[in-house]
C-alpha positions as CSV (number, residue, x, y, z in Angstrom):
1,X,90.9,89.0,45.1
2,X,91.5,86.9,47.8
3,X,92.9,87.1,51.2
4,X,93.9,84.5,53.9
5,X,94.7,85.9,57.6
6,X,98.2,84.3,58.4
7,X,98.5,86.1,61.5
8,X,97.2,88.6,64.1
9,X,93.8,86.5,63.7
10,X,92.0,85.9,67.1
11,X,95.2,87.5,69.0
12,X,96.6,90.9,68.7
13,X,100.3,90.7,67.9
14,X,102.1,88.9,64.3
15,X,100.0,90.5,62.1
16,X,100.5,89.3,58.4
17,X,97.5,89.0,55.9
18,X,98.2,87.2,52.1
19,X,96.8,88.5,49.8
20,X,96.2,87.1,45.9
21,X,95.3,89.5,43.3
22,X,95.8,90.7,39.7
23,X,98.0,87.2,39.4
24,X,100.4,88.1,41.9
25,X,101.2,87.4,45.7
26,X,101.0,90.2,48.8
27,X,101.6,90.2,51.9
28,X,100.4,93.0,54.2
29,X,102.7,92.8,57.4
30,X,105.3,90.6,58.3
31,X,104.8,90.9,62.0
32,X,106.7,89.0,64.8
33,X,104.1,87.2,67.0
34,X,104.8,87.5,70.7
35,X,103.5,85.2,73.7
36,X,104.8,81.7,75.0
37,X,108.5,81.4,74.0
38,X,108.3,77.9,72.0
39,X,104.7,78.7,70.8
40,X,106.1,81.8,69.6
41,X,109.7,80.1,68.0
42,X,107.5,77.7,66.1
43,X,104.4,80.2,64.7
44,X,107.2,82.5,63.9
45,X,109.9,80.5,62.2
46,X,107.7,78.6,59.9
47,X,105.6,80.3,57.2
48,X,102.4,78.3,56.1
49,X,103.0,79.3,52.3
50,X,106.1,79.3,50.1
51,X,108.3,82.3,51.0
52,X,109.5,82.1,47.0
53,X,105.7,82.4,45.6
54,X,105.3,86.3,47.9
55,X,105.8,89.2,45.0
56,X,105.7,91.9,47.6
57,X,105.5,93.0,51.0
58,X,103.3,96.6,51.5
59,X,104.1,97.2,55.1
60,X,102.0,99.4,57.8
61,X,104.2,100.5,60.4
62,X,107.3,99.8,62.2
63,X,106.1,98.0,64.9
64,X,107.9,94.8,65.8
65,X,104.5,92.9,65.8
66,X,103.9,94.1,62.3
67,X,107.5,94.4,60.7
68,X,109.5,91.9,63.6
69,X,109.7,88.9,61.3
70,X,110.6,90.6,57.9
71,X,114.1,89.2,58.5
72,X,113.1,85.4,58.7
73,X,111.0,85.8,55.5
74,X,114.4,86.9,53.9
75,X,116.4,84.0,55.7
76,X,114.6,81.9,54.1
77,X,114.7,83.3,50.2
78,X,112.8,86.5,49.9
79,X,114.3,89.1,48.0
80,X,111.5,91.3,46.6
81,X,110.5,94.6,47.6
82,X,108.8,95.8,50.7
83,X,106.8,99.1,50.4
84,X,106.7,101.7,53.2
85,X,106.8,105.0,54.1
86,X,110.0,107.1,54.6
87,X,110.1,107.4,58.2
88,X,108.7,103.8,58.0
89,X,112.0,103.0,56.5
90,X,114.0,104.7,59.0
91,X,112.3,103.3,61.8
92,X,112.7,100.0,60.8
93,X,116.6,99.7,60.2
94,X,117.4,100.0,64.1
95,X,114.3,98.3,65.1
96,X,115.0,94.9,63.0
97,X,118.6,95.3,64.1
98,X,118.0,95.9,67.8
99,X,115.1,93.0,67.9
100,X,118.1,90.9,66.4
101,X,120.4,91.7,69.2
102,X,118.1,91.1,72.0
103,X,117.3,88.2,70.4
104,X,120.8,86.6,70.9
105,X,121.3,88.2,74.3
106,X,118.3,87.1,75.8
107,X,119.0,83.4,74.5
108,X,122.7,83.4,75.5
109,X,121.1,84.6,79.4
110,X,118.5,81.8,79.1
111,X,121.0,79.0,78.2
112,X,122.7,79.9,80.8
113,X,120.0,79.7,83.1
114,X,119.4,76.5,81.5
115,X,122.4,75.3,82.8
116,X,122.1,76.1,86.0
117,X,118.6,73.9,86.1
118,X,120.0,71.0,84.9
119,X,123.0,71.1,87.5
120,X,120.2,71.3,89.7
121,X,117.9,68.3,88.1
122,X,115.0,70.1,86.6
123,X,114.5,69.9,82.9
124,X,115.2,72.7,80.9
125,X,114.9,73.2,76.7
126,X,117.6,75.0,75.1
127,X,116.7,78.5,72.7
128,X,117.9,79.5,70.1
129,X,117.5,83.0,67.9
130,X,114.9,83.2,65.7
131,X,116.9,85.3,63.4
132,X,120.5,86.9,63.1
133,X,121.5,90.7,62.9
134,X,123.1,90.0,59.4
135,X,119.7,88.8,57.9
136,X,118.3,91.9,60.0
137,X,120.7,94.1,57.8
138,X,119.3,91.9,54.9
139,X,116.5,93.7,54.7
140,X,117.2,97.0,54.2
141,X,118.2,96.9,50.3
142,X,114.6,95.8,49.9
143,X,112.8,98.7,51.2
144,X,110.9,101.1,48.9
145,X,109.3,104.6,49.5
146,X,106.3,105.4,49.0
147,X,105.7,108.8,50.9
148,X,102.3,109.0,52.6
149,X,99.0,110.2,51.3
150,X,100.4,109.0,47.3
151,X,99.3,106.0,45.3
152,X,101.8,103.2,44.2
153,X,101.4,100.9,41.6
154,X,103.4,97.5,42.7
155,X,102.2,95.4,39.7
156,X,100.0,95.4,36.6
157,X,96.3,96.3,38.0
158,X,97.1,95.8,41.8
159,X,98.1,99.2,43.6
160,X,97.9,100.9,47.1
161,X,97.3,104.1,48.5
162,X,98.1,105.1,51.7
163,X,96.7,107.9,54.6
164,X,97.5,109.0,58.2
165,X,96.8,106.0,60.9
166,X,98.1,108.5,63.9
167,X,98.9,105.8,65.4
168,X,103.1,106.0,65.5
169,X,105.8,107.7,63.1
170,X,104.8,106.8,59.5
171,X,102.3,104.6,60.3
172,X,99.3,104.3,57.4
173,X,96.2,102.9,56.9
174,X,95.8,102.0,53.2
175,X,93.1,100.9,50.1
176,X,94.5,98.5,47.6
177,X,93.0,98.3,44.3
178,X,93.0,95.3,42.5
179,X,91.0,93.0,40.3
180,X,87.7,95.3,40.3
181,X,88.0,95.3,44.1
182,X,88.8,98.0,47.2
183,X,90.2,96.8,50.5
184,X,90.6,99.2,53.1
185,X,93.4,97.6,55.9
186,X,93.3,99.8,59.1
187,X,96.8,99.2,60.1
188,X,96.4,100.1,63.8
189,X,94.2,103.0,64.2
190,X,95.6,105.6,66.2
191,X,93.8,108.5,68.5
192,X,93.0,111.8,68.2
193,X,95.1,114.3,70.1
194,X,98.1,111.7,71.0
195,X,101.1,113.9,71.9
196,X,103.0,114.2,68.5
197,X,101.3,112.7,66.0
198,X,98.8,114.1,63.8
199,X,95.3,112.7,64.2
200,X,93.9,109.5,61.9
201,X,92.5,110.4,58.5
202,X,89.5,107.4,57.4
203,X,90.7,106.0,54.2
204,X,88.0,106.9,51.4
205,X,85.1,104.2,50.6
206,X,86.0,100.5,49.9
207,X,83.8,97.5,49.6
208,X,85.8,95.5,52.1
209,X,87.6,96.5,55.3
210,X,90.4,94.9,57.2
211,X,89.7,97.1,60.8
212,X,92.1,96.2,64.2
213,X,90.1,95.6,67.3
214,X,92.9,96.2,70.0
215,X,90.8,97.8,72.6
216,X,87.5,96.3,70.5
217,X,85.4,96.2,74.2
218,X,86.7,99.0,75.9
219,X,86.9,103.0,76.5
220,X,90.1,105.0,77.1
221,X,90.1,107.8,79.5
222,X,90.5,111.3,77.3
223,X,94.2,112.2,76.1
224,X,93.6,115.2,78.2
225,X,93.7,113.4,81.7
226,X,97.2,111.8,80.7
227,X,99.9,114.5,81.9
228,X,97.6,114.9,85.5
229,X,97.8,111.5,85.7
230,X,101.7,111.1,84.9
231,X,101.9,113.5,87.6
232,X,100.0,111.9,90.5
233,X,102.0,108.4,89.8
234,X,105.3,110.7,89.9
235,X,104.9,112.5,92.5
236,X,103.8,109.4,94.7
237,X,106.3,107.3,93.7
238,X,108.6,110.2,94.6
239,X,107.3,110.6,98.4
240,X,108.6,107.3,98.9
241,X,112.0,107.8,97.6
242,X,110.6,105.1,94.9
243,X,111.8,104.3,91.4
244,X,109.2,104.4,88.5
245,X,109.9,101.9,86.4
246,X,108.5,102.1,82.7
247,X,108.2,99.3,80.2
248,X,108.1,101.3,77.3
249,X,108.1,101.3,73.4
250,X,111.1,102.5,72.1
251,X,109.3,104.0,69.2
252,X,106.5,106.4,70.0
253,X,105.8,106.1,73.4
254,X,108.9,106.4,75.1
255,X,108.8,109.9,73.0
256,X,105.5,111.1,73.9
257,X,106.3,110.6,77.7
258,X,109.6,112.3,77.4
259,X,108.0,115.1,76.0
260,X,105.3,114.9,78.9
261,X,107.3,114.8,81.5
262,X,109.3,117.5,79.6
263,X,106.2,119.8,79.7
264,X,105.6,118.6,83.9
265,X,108.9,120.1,84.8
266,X,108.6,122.9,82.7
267,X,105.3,124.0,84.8
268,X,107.0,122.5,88.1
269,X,103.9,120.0,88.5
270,X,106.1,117.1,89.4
271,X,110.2,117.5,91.4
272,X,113.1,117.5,88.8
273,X,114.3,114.2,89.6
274,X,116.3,112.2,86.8
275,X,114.6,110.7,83.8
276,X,116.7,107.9,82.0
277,X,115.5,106.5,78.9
278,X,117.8,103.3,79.3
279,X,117.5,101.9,75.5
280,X,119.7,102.3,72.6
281,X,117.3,101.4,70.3
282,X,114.9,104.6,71.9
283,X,118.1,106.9,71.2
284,X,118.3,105.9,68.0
285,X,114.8,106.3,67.4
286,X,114.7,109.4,68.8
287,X,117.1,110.6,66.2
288,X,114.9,109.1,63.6
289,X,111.9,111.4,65.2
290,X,114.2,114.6,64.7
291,X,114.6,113.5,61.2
292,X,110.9,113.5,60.2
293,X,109.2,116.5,61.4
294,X,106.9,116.1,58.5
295,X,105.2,113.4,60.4
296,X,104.5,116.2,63.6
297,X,100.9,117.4,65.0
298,X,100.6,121.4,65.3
299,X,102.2,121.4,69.1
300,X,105.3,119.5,68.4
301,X,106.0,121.7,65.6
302,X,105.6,124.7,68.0
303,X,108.3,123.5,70.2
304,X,110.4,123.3,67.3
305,X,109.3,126.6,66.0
306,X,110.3,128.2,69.4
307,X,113.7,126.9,69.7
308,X,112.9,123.7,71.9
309,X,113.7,120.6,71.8
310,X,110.6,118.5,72.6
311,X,113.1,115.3,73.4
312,X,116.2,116.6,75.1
313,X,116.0,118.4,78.6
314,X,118.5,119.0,81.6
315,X,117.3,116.0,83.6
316,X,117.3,113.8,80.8
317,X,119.7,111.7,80.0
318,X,119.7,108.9,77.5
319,X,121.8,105.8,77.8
320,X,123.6,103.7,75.5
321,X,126.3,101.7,77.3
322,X,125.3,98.7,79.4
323,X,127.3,99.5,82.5
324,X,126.0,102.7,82.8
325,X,122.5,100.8,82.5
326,X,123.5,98.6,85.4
327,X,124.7,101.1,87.5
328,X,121.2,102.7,87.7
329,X,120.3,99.0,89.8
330,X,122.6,101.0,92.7
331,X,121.2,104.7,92.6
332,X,118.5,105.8,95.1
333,X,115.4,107.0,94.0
334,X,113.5,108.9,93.0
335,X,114.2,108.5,89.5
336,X,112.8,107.6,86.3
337,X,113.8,104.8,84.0
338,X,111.9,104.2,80.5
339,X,113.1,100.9,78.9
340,X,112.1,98.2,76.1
341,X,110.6,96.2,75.3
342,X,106.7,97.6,76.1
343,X,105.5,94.0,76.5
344,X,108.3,93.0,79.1
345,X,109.6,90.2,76.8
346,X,113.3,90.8,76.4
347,X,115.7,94.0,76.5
348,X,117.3,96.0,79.8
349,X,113.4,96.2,81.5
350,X,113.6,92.7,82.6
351,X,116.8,93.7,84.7
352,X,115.2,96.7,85.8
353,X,112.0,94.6,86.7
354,X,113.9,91.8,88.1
355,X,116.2,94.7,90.8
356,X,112.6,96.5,91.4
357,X,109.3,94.8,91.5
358,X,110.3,93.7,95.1
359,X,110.1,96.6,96.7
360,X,106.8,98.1,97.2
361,X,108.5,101.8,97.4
362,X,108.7,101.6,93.5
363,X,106.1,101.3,91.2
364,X,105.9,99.9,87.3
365,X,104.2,101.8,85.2
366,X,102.0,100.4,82.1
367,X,101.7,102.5,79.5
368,X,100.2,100.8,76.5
369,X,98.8,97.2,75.6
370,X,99.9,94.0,77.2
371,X,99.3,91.0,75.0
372,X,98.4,87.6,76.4
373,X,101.0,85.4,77.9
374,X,103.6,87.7,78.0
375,X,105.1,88.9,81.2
376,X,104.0,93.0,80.4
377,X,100.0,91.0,80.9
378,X,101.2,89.4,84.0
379,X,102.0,92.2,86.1
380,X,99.0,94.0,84.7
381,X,97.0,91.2,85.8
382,X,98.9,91.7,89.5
383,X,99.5,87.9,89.7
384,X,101.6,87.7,93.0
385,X,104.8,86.4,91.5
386,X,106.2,86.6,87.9
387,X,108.7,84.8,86.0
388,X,111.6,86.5,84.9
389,X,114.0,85.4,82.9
390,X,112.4,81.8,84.1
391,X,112.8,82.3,87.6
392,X,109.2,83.3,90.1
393,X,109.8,87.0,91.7
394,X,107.3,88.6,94.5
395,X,105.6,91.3,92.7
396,X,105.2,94.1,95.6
397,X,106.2,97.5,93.8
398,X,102.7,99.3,92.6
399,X,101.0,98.9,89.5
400,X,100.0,101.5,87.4
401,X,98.3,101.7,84.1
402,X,98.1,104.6,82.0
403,X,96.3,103.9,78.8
404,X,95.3,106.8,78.0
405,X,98.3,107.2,75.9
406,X,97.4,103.6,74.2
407,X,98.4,104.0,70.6
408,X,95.2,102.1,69.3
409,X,91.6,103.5,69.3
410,X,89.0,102.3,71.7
411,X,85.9,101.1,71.0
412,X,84.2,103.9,69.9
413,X,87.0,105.5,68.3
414,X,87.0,102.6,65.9
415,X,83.5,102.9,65.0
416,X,84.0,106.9,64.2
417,X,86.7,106.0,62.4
418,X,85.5,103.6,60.4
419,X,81.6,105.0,60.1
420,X,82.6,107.5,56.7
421,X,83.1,103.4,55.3
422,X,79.7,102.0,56.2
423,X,77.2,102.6,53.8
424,X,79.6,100.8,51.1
425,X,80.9,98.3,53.1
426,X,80.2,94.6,52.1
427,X,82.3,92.8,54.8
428,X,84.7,93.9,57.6
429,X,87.0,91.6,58.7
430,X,88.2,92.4,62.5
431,X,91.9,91.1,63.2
432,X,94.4,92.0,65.4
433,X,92.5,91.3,68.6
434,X,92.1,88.7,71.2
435,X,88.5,86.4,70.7
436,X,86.5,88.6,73.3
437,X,87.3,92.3,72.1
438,X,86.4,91.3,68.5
439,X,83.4,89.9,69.5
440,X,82.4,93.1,71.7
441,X,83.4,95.4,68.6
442,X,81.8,92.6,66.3
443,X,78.7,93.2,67.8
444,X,78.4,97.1,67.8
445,X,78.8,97.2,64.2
446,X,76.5,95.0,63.6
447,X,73.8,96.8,65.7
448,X,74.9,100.1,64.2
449,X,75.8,99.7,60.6
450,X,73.9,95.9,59.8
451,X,77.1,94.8,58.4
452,X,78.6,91.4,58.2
453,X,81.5,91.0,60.7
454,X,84.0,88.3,60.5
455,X,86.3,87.3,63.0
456,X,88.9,85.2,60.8
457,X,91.0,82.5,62.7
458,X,94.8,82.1,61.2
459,X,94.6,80.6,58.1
460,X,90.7,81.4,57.3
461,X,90.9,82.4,53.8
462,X,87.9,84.1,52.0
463,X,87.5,85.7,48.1
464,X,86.2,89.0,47.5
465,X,84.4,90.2,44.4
């Protein structure tokens, strides 16, 4: 067996591994890879391997930096089939479609910015969309079930098994078993206790492990401190008459906080203000989320057991149409307004950002990882000013990050996880972090299980045996 890191390899988002085995071609992933805009066009329009000589794709999650550039690998010829969970599946088909659209809206808004500069002298570079909503709908003919915790055989002595990664709807780690050889591939490793979803299950032993290092040199605060938290940056926010303004995930996240703040006003711990969830790609998730209670921890099954609707409230509203997104930019706060994308790099949040991160009444509020480069990292960072939509804006509104609903294990997490693997172990390979939180995760395996750690660059290929 062998396996070449293609993407998420030294940097956390594109993830895409190839993998050759039992005489045929695999990827695992297909991810979109986020950061600078042209760096990103280029890495993500041009596969370094023939799209014709891939038999299969065996796909993790929905995630946009795992499943994201699925429709330029069919663009450019693939037709075989793409293996996934159900819920995977169903996640997918509005995902792919909405990253399409925002793809040709945000390009049509920076052209005509684009314009603009040159009337005014300063050099600009037209965009263009990376892909199309029709080869978005492309894909969907290709996907195939394969319900999680069962074992798929996609050729002749190569097959896959797959087990809860906790980490969003349908997401899996997996073993594949090929050529006399197990390879564990984390996916991204979820948490314990996230609101939801049921807690991460370690895959059993393997010789080799493909592990995520996300949060590879840090420590979340417990689940438990997340809904006192919430609360504090609420009711804050509200004193001032402010606007909370959060760049969420449309899949998972923007669920979980729903539910949260659901559960706030319930015990009247924060004011029953309005909550918009200004994304129709998060509506249309959420209906995919009502669709697969199978996928539910023990308390979300209780609110449906009771009668409840864990996403739906009175002060909740959901939003589909544009103008009614742009009339929020005129309504007083206090208010609410969770809208994609979660890494601030296209979607409604930039207008939202662009109307609010001047006024130091409102605050933005971080709820999960911000990868390098992208403006989500920026306004983490606190840098004074940050471009949107190519144009330097004052940031003044609070920033608040609450991490402790991160989707991806910390540190130790990650070494609990992956300690029932250990004593078999041959080699882990850590991807799907930047340089420094490998390293830091690198490290404490070493010291705690004397295993050799690898930190493969894009393109670093190695054979396993």
């Amino acid at each position: 067996m062998r396996v070449t890191f293609w993407g998420a390899a030294q940097t956390v988002t594109g993830s895409m591994h190839h993998i050759e085995a039992a005489g045929k071609r695999f990827l695992l992933d297909c991810g979109l890879y986020q950061g600078r805009r042209r760096d990103a066009f280029e890495r993500n329009s041009h596969f370094p391997f023939p799209v014709s000589s891939i038999d299969g794709v065996i796909l993790s999650h929905a995630h946009i930096d795992h499943s994201g550039n699925l429709p330029t690998l069919v663009h450019n010829g693939y037709s075989g089939p793409i293996y996934t969970t159900p819920a995977t599946i169903d996640l997918c088909r509005p995902m792919l479609a909405d990253s399409a659209f925002l793809q040709q809206k945000d390009v049509e808004f920076c052209n005509r910015r684009r314009e603009y500069r040159r009337s005014k002298g300063l050099d600009d570079h037209e965009c263009d969309p990376l892909y199309l909503p029709e080869d978005a709908e492309k894909v969907n003919p290709l996907f195939c079930p394969v319900p999680l915790g069962q074992t798929k055989e996609v050729a002749p002595g190569f097959r896959y098994r797959t087990y809860e990664a906790g980490h969003m709807l349908g997401a899996t780690s997996m073993v594949i078993e090929a050529d006399g050889v197990r390879l564990a591939f984390s996916g991204d490793v979820g948490r314990k206790h996230l609101p939801i979803l049921r807690d991460p299950i370690t895959p059993d032993p393997v010789d080799y492990l493909i592990m995520e290092s996300t949060y590879g040199d840090r420590f979340h605060k417990p689940v438990a401190n997340v809904a006192s938290k919430l609360a504090e940056v609420v009711n804050r926010t509200a004193r001032r008459g402010g606007k909370i303004i959060v760049p969420c995930f449309a899949v998972g996240r923007t669920q979980q906080l729903v539910m949260i703040l659901h559960q706030l006003m319930d015990a009247q711990e924060i004011p029953s203000i309005p909550i918009f969830v200004d994304s129709p790609l998060a509506v249309n998730v959420t209906e995919v989320f009502r669709k697969h209670p199978e996928c539910y921890d023990e308390q979300t099954q209780k609110f449906l057991d009771d009668g409840d609707d864990p996403f739906g409230f009175s002060r909740l509203r959901y939003i589909r149409d544009v103008n009614e997104s742009k009339a929020l930019n005129n309504l007083h706060g206090p208010f609410v307004v969770l809208s994609a994308s979660g890494m601030c790099e296209g979607g409604r949040i930039l207008h939202h950002l662009r109307n609010n991160i001047e006024d130091p009444r409102n605050t933005v509020l971080i709820p999960g990882f911000q990868a390098e480069f992208t403006l989500g990292r920026k306004i983490l960072n606190g840098d004074r000013e940050v471009p949107i939509f190519g144009e330097p804006m004052p940031l003044r509104a609070e920033v608040v990050s609450l991490d402790e609903l991160s989707g991806h294990a910390d540190q130790s997490e990650l070494i609990e996880w992956m300690r029932p693997l250990a004593p078999r172990l041959k080699k882990v390979f850590l991807v799907h972090g930047e340089l420094a939180q490998g390293a830091a995760l690198a490290e404490v395996i070493r010291e705690e299980f004397k295993l050799d750690v690898q930190q493969p660059s894009r393109g670093h290929s190695f054979l396993l045996n």
